[in-house]
KEDRENNU-69194 format. One record per atom (N, C-alpha, C): residue in one letter; z, x, y. Coordinates in steps of 0.2 Angstrom, whole numbers, plus 5000, padded with zeros to 4 digits. Layout:
// residues N
AZXY/...
// end
This chain:
// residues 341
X582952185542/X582852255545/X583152255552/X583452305552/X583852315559/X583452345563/X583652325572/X583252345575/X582752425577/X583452445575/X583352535576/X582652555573/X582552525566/X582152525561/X581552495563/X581252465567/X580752435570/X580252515572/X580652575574/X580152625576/X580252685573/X580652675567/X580952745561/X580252765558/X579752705557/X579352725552/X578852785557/X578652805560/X578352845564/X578652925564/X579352915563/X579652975563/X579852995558/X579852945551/X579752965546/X579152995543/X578552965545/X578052995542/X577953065547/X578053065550/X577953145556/X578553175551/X578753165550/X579453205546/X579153235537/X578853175536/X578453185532/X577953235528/X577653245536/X576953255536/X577253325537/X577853345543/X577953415544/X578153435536/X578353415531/X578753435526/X578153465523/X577553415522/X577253445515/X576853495520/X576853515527/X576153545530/X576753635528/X577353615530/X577953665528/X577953695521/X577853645515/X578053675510/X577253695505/X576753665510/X575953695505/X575853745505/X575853805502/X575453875505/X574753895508/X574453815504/X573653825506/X573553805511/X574153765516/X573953705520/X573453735524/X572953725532/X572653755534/X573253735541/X572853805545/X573053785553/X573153725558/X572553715555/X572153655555/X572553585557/X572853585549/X573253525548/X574053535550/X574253615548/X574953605552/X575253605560/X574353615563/X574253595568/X574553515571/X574153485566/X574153395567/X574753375565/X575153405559/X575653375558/X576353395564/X576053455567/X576653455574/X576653395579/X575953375579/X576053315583/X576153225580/X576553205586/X576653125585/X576153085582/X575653105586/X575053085586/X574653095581/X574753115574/X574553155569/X573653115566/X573753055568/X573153035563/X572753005569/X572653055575/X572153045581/X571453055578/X571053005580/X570253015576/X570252965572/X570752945568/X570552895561/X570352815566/X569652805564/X569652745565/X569652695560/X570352645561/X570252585558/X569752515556/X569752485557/X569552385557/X570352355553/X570652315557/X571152285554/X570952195557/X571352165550/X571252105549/X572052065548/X572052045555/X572952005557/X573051935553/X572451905549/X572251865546/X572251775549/X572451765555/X572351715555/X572051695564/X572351645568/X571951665575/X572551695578/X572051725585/X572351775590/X572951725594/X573651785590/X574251735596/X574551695590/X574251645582/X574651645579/X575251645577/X575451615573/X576051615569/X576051655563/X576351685564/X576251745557/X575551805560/X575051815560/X574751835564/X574751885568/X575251855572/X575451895579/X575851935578/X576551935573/X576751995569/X576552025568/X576152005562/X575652065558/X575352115562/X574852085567/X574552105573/X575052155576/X575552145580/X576052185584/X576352245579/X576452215572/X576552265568/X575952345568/X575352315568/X574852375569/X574752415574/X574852365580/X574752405586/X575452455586/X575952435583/X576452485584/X576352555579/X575952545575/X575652595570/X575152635574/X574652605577/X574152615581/X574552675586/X575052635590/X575152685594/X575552755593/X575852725587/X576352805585/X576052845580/X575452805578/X574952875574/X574552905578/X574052885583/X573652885586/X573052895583/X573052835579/X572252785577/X571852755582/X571352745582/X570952685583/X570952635579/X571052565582/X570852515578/X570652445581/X570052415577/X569852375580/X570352315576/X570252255579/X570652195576/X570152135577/X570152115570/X569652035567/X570051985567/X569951925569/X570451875570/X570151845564/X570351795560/X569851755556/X570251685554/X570551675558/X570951605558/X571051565550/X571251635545/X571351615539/X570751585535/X570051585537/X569651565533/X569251605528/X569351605524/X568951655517/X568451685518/X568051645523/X567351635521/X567051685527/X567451675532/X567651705538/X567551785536/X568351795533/X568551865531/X568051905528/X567651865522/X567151915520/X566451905525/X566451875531/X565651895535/X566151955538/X566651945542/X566852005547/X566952065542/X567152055535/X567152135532/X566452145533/X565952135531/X565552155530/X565052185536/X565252145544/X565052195549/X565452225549/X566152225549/X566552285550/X566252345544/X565952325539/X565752405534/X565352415537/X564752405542/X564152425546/X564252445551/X564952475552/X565152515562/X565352555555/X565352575551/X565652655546/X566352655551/X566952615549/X567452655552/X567752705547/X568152745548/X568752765542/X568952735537/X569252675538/X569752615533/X569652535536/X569652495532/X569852445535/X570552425529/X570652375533/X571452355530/X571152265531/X571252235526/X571152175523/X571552125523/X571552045525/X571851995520/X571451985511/X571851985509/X571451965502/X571251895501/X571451855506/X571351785505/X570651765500/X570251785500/X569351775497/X569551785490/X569951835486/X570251845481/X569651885477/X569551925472/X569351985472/X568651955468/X568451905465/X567751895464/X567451865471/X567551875476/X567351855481/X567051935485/X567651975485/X567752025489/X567452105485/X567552095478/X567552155477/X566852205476/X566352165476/X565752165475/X565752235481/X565952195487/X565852235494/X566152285495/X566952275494/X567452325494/X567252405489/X566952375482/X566752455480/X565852455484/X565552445488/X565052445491/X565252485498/X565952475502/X566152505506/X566552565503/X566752575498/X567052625497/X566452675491/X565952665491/X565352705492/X565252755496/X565252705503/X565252715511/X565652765512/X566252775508/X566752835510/X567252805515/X567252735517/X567852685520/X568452675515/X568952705518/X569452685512/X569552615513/X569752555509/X570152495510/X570652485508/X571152425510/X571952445506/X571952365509/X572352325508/X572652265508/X573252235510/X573352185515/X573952165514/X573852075515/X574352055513/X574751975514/X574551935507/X574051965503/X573751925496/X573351975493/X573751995486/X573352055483/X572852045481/X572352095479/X571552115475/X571852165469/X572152115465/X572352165458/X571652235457/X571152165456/X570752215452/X570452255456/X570452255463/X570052305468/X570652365469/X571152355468/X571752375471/X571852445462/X571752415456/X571652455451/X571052505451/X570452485453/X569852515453/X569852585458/X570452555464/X570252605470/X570852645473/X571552625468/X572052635471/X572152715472/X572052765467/X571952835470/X571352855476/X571252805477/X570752805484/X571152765489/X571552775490/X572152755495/X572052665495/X572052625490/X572052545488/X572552545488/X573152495494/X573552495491/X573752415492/X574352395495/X574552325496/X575252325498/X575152295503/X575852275507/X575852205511/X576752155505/X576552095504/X576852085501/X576952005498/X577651975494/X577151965490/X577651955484/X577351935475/X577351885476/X576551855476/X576551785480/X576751735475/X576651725469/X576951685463/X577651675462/X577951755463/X578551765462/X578851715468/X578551755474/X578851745480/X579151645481/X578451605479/X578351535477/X578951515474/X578851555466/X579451505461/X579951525463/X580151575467/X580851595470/X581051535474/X580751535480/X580951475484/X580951435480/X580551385476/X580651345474/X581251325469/X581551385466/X582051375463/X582851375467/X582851415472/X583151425476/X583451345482/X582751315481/X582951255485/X583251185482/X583051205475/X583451145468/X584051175469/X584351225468/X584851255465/X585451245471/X585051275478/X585751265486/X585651195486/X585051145487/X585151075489/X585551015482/X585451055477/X585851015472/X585450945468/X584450965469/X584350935466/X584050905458/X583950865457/X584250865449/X583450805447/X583550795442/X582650775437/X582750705442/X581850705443/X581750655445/X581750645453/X582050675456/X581950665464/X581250685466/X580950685470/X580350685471/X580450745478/X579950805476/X579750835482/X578950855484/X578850845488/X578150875491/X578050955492/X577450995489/X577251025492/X576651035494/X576451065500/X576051065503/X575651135504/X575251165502/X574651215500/X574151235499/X574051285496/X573251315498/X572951335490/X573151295485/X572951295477/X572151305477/X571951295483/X571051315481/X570751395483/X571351415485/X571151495486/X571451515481/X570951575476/X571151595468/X571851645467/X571751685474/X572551715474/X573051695478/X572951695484/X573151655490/X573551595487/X573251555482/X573651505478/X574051485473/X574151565472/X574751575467/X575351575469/X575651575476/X576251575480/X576451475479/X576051435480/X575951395479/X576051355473/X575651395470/X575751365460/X576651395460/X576851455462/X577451475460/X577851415461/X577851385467/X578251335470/X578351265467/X577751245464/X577651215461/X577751185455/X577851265451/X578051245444/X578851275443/X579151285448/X579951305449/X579951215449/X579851185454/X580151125455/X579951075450/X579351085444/X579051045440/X579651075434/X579951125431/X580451165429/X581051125428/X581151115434/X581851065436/X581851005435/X581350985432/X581250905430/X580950865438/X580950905442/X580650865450/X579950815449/X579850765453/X579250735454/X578850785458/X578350805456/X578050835464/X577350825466/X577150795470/X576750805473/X576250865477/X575750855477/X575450895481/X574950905485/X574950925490/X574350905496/X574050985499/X573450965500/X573051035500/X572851035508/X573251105509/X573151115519/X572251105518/X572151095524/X571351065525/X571151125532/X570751145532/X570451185537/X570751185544/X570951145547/X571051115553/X571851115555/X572151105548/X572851125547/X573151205547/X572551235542/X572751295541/X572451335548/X572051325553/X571951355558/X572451325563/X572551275565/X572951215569/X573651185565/X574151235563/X574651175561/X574851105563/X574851105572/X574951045573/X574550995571/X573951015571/X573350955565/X573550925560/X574150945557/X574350915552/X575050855553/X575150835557/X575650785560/X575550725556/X575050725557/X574550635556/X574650635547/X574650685543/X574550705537/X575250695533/X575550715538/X576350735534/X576850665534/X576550635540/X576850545543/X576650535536/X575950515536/X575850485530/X575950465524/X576150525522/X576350545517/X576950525517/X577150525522/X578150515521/X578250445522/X577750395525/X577550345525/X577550295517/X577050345514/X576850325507/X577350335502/X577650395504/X578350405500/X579050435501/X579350355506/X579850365507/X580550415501/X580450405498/X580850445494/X580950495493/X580550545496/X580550605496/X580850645499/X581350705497/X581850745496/X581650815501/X581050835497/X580950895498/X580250905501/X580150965506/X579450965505/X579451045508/X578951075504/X578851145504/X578251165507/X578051165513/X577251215515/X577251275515/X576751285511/X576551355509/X576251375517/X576551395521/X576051435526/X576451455533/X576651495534/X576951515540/X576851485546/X576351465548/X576351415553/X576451335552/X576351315545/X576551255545/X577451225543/X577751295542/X578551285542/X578651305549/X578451345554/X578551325562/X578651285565/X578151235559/X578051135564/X578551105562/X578951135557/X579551065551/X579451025558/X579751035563/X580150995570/X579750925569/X579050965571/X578550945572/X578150885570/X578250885562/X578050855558/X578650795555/X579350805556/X579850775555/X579850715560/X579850745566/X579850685572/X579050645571/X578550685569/X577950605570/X578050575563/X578550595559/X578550535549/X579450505552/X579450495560/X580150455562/X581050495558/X580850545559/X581550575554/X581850655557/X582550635557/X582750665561/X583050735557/X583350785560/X583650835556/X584150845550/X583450855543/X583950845537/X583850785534/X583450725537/X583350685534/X583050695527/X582450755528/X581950775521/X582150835523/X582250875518/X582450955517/X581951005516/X581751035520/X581351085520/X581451165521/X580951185515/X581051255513/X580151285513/X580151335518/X579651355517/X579651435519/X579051465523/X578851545523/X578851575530/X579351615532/X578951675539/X579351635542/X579851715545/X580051695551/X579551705556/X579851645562/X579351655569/X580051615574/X579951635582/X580351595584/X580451515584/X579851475581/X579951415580/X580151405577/X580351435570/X580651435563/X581351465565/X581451475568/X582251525571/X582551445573/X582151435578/X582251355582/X582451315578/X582051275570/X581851255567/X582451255565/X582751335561/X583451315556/X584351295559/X584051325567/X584551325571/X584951265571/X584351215571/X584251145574/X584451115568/X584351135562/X584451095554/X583751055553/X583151055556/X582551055554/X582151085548/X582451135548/X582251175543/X582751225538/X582951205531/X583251215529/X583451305525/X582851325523/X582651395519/X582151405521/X582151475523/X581451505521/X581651555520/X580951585516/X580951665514/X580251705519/X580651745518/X580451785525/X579951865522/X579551865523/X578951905521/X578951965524/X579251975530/X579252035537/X578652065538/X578052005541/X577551995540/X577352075546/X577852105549/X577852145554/X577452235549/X577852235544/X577652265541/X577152255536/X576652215535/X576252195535/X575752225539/X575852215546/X575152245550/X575452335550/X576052365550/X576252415552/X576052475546/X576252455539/X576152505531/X575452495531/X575052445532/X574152445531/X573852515535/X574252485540/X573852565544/X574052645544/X574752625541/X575052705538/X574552725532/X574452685528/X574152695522/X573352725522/X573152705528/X572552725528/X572352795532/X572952805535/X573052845540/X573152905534/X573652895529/X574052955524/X573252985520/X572952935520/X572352915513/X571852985516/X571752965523/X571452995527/X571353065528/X572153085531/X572153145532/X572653175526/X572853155522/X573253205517/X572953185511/X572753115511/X572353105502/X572753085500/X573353015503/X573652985497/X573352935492/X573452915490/X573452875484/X573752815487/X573552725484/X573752685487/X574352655487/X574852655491/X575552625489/X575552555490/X576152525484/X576152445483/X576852435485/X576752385489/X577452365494/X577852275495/X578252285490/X578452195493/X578852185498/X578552145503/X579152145507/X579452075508/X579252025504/X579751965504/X579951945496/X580651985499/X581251965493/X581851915496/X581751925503/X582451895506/X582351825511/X583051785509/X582851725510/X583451715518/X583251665523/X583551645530/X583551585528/X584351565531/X584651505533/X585051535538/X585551485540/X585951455545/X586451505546/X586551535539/X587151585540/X586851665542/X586151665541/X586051735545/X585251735550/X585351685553/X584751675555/X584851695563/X585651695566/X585651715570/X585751785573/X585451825566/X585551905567/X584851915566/X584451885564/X583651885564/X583351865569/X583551805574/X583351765582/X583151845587/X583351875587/X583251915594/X582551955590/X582651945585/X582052005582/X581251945581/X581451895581/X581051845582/X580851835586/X581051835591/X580951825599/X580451875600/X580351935598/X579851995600/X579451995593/X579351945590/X578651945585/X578852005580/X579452035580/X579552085574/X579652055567/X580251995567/X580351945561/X580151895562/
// end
């Protein structure tokens, strides 16, 4: 996404908004009132959920992405930090449905026999809910004319993608051994994981796998001691794939404490962030696919904003299709640097 585009969505949807308020005959004063202004969706209070802690990696996109929704719709919104914890996300929905706001906007991480119970309980309440970063298929079908919607990479897809992708550029072939490193015990959340998994198991790969532990998924650096080890126990290993946007930040990180220098082990993971810009600059980190976690916090709150004052229906949106190396990462860095990619 180029940078111009960073602030188009705002004047897209006012342009939007002026078109249908211009071509309704019934529309009210009222409304084509609001659609003259920038500020069209003043009043709607949100609860939005950046998914992981405040300041994060991935997080602070998604986050920045909202606020800039916030300020060009003119919403209210509150923001949940939940340091990627399931268990977490579903207590704060839950106060968050007792302050009755408008909308909230979701991670899916808890995955939909956790969450859904609540979500049609809040949407009783007349709260719309919509999702981003890890779909709720089945709350998502139940509630999408209720502006359900999802914006976010095909997490499975997204997985076998890379995972095919890094057999195919690195030239690896049956039998070499790769690591991945993820989150298989969250039921949807773990499908990006499984996709990566079974690309490399596909190729005839050895694969290993290790499961982020609370500490790591809140604290990537936590995970140094984890990663040595393992490279410890299995010097042969080629590849290693972390499933999580901040623990591809760490490649550096986790290379220098298992004694290995840039490119020693090949690494392909997810989300850009500055450190991950550093990271492939440097040849620390060889691939990733790039989610544009920005619009992640920015389309949640359009969506609930639309749902609101015009009665859309939920829109479904993938935004990681596209993969950064070496050859375009430094048309991405500047955009980096300001938590947009």
């Amino acid at each position: 996404m180029r940078a111009r585009n960073v602030s188009i969505f705002a004047a897209l949807a006012a342009a939007a908004v002026l078109v249908l308020a211009g071509c309704a005959p019934s529309a009210s004063k009222a409304a084509s009132s609001q659609a003259a202004s920038t500020k069209w969706a003043a009043g709607v209070h949100i609860v939005f959920f950046p998914g992981g802690p405040e300041g994060g990696v991935f997080a602070v996109n998604v986050y920045n992405g909202a606020k800039q929704a916030e300020e060009d719709l003119g919403v209210k919104v509150d923001y949940e930090w939940s340091d990627w914890d399931p268990q977490k996300m579903i207590q704060q929905f839950q106060e968050a449905v007792a302050t009755h706001p408008d909308g909230i906007a979701v991670m899916g991480h808890p995955g939909d026999d956790a969450f859904d119970a609540l979500i049609k309980d809040a949407e009783s309440k007349g709260i719309i809910v919509t999702s981003q970063n890890t779909p709720l298929p089945k709350a998502e079908a139940e509630f999408q004319s209720k502006g359900f919607g999802y914006v976010g990479a095909q997490l499975y897809q997204a997985g076998h993608d890379l995972g095919a992708e890094a057999v195919k550029r690195f030239g690896l072939k049956a039998g070499d051994r790769a690591m991945v490193w993820g989150l298989l015990s969250q039921p949807t959340r773990g499908e990006r994981t499984k996709g990566a998994i079974d690309a490399l198991k596909q190729a005839g790969l050895t694969v290993d796998y290790i499961e982020i532990d609370p500490a790591t998924n809140k604290d990537p650096a936590a995970g140094a001691p984890v990663f040595a080890g393992y490279v410890s126990s299995h010097p042969d290993v080629k590849l290693v794939i972390p499933d999580h946007g901040g623990l591809t930040a760490t490649a550096e990180t986790y290379l220098k404490a298992a004694g290995k220098g840039p490119g020693q082990i090949l690494v392909a993971g997810f989300d850009m962030s500055p450190a991950t810009v550093a990271a492939i600059q440097g040849g620390w980190t060889e691939l990733v696919i790039d989610q544009q976690e920005w619009l992640q916090g920015y389309l949640p709150i359009l969506q609930i904003a639309l749902t609101k004052v015009y009665g859309f229906s939920g829109l479904d949106i993938n935004t990681g299709a596209g993969f950064v190396d070496k050859s375009n990462v430094d048309f991405i860095a500047p955009l980096a640097q300001r938590n947009i990619r």
